[in-house]
C-alpha positions as CSV (number, residue, x, y, z in Angstrom):
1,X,-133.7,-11.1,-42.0
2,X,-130.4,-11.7,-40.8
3,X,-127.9,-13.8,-43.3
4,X,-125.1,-15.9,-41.2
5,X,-122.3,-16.9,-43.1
6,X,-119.1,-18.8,-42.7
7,X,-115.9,-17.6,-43.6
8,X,-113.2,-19.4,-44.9
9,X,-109.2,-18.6,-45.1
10,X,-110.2,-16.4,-41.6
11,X,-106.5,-15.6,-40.9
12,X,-105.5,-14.4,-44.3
13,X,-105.2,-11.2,-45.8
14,X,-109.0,-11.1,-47.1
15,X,-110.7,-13.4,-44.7
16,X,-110.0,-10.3,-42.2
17,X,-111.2,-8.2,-43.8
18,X,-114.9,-9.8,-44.6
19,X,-114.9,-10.3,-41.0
20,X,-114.1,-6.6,-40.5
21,X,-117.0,-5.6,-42.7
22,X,-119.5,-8.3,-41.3
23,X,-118.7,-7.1,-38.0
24,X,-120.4,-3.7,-39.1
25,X,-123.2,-5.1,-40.6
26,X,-126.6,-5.7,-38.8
27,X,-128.1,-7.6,-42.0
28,X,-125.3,-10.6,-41.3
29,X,-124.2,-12.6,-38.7
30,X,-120.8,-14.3,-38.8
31,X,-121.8,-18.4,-37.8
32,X,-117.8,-19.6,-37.8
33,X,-114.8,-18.9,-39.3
34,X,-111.9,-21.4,-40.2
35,X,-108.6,-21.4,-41.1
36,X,-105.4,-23.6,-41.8
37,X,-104.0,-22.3,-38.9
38,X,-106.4,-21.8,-36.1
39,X,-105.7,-19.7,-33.2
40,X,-106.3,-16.8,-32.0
41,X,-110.1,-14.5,-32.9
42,X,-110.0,-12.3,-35.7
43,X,-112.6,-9.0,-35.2
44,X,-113.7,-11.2,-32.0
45,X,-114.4,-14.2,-34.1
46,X,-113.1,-17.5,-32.9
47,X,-110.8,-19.4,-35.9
48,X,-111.7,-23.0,-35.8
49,X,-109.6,-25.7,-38.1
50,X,-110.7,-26.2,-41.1
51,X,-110.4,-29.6,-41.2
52,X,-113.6,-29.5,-39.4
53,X,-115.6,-27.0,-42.2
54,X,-117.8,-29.9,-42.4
55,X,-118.5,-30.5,-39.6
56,X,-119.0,-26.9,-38.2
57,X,-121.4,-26.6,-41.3
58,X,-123.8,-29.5,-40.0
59,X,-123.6,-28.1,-37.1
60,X,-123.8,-23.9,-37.8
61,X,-126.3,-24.5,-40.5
62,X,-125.1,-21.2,-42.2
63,X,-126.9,-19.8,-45.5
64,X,-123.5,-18.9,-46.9
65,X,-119.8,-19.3,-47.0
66,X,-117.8,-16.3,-48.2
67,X,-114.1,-17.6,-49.1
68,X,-111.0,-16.1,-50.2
69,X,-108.6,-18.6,-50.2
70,X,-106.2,-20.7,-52.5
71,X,-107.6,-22.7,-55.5
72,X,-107.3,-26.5,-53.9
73,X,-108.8,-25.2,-50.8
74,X,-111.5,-23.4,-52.9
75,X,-112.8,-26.7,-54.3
76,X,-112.8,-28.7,-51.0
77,X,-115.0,-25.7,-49.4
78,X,-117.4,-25.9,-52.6
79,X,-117.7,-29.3,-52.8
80,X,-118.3,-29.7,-49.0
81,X,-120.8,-26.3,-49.5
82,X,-122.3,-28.5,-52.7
83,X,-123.5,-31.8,-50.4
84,X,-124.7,-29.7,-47.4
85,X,-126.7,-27.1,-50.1
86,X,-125.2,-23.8,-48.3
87,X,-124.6,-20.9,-50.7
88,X,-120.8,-20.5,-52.0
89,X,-119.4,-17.0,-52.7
90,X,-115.9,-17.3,-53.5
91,X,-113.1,-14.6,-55.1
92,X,-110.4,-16.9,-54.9
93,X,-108.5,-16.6,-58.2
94,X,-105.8,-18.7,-59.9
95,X,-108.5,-21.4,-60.5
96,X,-107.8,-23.9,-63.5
97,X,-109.8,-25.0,-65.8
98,X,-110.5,-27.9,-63.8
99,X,-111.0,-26.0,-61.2
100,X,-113.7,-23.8,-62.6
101,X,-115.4,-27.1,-63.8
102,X,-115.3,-28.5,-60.1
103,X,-117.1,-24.7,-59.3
104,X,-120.2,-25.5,-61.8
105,X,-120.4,-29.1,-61.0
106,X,-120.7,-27.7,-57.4
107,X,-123.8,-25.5,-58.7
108,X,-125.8,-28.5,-59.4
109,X,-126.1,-28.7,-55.6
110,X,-125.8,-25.6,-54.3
111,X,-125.8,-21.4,-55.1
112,X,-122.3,-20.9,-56.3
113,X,-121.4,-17.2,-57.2
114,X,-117.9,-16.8,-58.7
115,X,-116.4,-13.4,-59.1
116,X,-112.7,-12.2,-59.7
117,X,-113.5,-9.1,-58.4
118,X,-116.1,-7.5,-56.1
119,X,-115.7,-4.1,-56.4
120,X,-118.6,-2.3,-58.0
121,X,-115.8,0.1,-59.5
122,X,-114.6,-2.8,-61.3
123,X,-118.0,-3.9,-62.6
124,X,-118.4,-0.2,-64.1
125,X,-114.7,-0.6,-65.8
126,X,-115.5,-3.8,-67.9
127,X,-118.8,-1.8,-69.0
128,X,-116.8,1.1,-70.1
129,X,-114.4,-1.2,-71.8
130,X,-116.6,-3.4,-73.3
131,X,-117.9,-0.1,-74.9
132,X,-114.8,1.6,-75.7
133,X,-113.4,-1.2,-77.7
134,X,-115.7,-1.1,-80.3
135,X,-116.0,2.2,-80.6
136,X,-112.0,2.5,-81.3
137,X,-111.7,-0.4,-83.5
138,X,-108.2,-0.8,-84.4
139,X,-106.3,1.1,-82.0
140,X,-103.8,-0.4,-79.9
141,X,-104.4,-2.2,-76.2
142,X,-102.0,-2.3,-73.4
143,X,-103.5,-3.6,-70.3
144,X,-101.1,-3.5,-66.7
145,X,-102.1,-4.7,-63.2
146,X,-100.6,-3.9,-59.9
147,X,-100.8,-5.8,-56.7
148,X,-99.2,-6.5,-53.3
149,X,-96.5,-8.2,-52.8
150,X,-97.6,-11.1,-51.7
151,X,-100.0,-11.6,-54.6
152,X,-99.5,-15.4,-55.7
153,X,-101.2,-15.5,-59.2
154,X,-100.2,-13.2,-62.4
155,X,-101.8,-11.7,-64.4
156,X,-104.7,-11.1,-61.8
157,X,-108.3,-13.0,-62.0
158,X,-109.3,-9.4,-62.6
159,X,-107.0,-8.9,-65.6
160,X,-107.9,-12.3,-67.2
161,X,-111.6,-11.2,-66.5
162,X,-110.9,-7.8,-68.7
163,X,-109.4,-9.3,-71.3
164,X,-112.0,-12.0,-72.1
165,X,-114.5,-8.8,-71.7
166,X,-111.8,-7.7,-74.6
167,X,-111.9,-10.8,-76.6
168,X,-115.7,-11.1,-76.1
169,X,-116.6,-7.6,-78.4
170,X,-113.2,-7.9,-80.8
171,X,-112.5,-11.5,-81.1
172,X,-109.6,-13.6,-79.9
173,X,-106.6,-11.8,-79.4
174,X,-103.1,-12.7,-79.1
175,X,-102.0,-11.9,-75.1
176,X,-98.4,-10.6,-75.0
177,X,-97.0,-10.6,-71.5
178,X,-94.3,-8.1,-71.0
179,X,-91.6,-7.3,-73.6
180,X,-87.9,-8.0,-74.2
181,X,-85.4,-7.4,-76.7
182,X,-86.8,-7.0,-80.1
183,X,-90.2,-6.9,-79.8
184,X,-92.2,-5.1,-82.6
185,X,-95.9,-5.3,-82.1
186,X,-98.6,-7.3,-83.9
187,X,-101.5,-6.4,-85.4
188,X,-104.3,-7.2,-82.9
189,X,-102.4,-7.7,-80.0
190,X,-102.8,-7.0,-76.5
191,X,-100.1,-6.3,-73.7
192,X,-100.4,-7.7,-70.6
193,X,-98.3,-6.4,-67.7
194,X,-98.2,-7.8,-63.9
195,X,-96.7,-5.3,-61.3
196,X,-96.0,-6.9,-58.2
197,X,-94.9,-4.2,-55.1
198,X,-95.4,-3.3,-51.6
199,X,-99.1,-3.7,-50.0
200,X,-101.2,-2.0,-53.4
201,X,-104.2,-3.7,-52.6
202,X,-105.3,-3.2,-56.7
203,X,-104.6,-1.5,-59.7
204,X,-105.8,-2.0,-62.9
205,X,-105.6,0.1,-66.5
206,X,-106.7,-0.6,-69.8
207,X,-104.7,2.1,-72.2
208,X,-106.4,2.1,-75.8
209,X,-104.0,4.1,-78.5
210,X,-103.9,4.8,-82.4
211,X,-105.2,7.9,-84.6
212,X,-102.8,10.0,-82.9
213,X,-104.8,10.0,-79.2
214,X,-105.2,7.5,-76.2
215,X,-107.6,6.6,-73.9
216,X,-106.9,5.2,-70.8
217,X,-109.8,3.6,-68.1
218,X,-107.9,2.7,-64.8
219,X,-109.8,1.6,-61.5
220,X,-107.2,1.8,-58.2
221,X,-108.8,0.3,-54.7
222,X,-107.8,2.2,-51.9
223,X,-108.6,-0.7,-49.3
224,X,-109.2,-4.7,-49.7
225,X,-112.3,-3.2,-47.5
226,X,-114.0,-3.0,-50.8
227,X,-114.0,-6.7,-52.0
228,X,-114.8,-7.7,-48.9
229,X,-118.2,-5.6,-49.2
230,X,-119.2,-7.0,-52.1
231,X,-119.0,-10.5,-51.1
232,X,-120.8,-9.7,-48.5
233,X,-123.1,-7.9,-50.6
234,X,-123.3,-11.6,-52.9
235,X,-123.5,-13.8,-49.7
236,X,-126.5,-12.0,-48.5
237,X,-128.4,-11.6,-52.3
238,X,-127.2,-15.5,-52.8
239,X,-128.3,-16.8,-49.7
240,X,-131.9,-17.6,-50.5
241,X,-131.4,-18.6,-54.2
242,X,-132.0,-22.1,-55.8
243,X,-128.9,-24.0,-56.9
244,X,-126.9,-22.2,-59.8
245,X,-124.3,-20.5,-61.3
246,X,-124.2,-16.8,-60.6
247,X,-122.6,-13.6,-61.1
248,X,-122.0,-10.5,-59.4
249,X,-123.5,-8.4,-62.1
250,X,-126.8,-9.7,-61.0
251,X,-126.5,-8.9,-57.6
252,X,-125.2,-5.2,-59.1
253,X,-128.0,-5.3,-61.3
């Protein structure tokens, strides 16, 4: 069965490349793709206005929207996914509190799958740390992202999402970002550092360190390419499920 989706944010940095990967797909179909600023097709997809995303989901009838946009715009799409009951796979991090509530309340309608990160490299990192921190109780944890230039949020969704995999086997930790002047460290701490430079589409290292050693687990993405895989991976596994919260471990799994 072929899946069509809609795609969101089409003239951004990510909404390219999902329709770069669809368009080598024969499982998916792209139905439409919008944007804040319409023109031109991307990967021979035309890039309709948003402002219609309604409409052009009344009328497309897609079985999923894949969206990698900004947090308000996140929540429209969601919502408007939520009344029609199309499936909503978003990465769009930054989100709020509030905004993560507006996500689950949209799950009452409609599939919603959340993910800060879609890389399967990723998923195996938070196992391995989610292992390692137990087994080195006590020793130190420095945790540093890198991302493009352009990157809006800091620390990444990604970063948050490793050090609530952190919290979740040690307990609540402080979270000290960056350092300055005199700065002695605390017992149970963790650093948090946010990189910012050039077009690195995503670095991330967790650096564990006490008894004289160190351990360091580090996942680097060569391409955005491989995000945009896995939410197409998500849209298509999502596409026939009942309304619900859902995670990308259990399209991985």
């Amino acid at each position: 069965m072929t899946v069509s989706i809609g795609v969101t944010g089409a003239t951004g940095r990510m909404g390219g490349e999902v329709l770069a990967a669809a368009a080598d797909r024969d499982d998916l179909s792209v139905a439409f793709a919008v944007s804040r600023s319409p023109g031109d097709e991307v990967e021979g997809v035309a890039v309709e206005d948003a402002a219609d995303f309604a409409d052009l989901l009344a009328s497309h009838d897609p079985d999923a929207v894949v969206d990698f946009t900004g947090p308000a715009s996140c929540i429209e799409y969601a919502s408007a996914c939520a009344e029609a009951g199309v499936a909503f796979v978003t990465g769009t991090t930054g989100l709020s509190e509030g905004g993560f509530d507006a996500l689950r309340e949209a799950a009452s309608e409609a599939p919603v799958l959340y993910a800060s990160n879609f890389s399967r490299g990723i998923a195996a990192l938070r196992r391995a740390v989610r292992e390692a921190v137990p087994a080195l109780d006590g020793y130190d944890i420095e945790l540093t992202e890198t991302h493009h230039n352009a990157k809006r949020d800091a620390p990444s969704g990604t970063a948050l999402t490793i050090l609530d995999d952190i919290d979740d086997v040690r307990g609540d930790s402080e979270r000290v970002h960056g350092r300055e002047g005199e700065a002695p460290r605390s017992e149970g701490e963790v650093g948090v550092h946010a990189r910012r430079a050039g077009d690195i589409a995503g670095e991330h290292e967790v650096l564990l360190a006490g008894n004289h050693e160190s351990l360091s687990l580090t996942h680097r993405a060569g391409s955005r390419g491989v995000f945009a895989a896995g939410a197409l991976d998500a849209a298509a596994w999502l596409a026939d499920r009942d309304a619900g919260w859902y995670d990308f471990t259990e399209v991985l799994e």
